[in-house]
N, C-alpha and C positions, 0 to 999 in steps of 0.2 A: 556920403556920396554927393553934398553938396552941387545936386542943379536949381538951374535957376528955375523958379516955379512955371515959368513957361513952357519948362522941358517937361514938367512932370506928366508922366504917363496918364492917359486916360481912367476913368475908374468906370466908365458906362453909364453917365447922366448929363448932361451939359452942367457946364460950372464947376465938377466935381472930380480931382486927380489924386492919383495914388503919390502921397509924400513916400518919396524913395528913401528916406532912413528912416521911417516908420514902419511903411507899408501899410499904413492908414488910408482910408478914401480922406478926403477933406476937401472943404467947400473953398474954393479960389476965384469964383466970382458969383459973391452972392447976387447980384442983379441976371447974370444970365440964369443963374441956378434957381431962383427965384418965377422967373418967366415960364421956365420949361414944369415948374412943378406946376404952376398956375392952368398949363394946358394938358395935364393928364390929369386921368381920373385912376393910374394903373399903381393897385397898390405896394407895388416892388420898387418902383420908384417913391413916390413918398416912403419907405421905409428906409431905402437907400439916403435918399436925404435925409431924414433922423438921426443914422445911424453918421453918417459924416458930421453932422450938430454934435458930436456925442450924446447923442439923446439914446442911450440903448434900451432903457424901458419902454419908449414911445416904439421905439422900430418892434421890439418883440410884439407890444400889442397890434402894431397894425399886422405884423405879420402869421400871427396868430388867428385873427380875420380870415385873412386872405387865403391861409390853408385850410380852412375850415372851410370856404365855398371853391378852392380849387388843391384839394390834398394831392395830389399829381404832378403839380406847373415844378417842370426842373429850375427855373430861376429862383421861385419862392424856398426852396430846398437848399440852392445853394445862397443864398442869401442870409438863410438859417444857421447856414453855417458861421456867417460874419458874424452874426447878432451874437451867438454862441459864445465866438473867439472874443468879439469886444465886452461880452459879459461875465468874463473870465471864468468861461464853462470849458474847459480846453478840452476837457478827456473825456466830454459827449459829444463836441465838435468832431475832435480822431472818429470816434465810433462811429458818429453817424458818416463822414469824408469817407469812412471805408465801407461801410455800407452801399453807400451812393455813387462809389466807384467800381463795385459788383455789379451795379444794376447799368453803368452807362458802358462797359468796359468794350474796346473796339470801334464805340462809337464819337462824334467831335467833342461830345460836350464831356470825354474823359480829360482833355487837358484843363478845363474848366475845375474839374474837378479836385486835380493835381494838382493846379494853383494855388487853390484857397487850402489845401490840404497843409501847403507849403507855407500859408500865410499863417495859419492856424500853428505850428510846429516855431516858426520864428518868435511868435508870441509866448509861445512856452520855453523857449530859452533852446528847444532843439534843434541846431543850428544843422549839423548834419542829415539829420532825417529833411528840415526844411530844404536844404542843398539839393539833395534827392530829387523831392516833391516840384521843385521849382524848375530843377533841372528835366525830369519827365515832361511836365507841362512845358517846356519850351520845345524839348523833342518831337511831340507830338503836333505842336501848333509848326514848324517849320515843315516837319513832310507833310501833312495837311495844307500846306501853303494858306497859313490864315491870314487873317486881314494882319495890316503891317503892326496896327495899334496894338494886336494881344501878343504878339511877339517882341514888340518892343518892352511892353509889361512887364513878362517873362522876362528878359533879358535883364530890365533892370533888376528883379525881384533877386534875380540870381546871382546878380552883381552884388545888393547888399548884403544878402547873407554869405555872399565870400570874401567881403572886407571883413565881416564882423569874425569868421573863421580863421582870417589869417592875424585879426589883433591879436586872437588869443594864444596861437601857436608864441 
């Protein structure tokens, strides 16, 4: 999919975008990325920067913390699910992405859900079902009129898993 790293979609932390043939967060400017972790104390973010470090033991334990004094917080859950997918836990990621799509179903943070479900599915090489997943998630973010940043997301996500589906035909 070759954009230039300027394009790259948002990943939801300053500094930090989604490489569009990974579908990776990753850190693209560590001085901004650096600042913003500097001024929060919230631990979704520092896990979230961990987990773009490739630090995925560091993000599990903070976020293991942070469920433990907020078992509830929908971001901590779905963020669970990253640490999951980059700890190449794929098929308790699905379980729990289906779970967790029971519980929000109807409501906005179901596209949320379908995203990472999508992103979770392209790591496993299920390119199909990720198509699905990604494609849901952009349905749901477009008649919800979301902000332009997760539909753009969307957009790309489903973009590279239909390049990668049409190399293989």
């Amino acid at each position: 999919m070759m954009l230039d790293r300027r394009e790259w979609p948002d990943a939801g932390f300053p500094g930090i975008a989604l490489n569009p043939d990974t579908l990776d967060a990753e850190i693209v400017d560590e001085e901004r990325c650096e600042s913003a972790l500097a001024a929060t104390a919230e631990p979704a973010d520092h896990a979230m920067v961990e987990l773009a470090r490739g630090h995925v033991n560091e993000a599990a334990e903070i976020l293991m913390e942070a469920r433990y004094q907020d078992p509830e917080s929908f971001k901590l859950k779905v963020l669970e699910l990253d640490v999951m997918r980059a700890g190449h836990r794929n098929d308790r990621a699905v379980e729990r992405a289906q779970k967790l799509l029971a519980e929000v179903k109807g409501t906005p943070r179901e596209a949320v859900v379908y995203h990472y479900l999508g992103k979770i599915q392209f790591t496993r090489g299920k390119y199909s079902a990720a198509e699905s997943a990604f494609s849901k998630a952009l349905d749901l973010r477009v008649a919800a009129s979301a902000d332009a940043s997760l539909i753009y997301t969307s957009t790309v996500a489903l973009g590279r898993v239909r390049e990668v589906l049409s190399a293989q035909s």
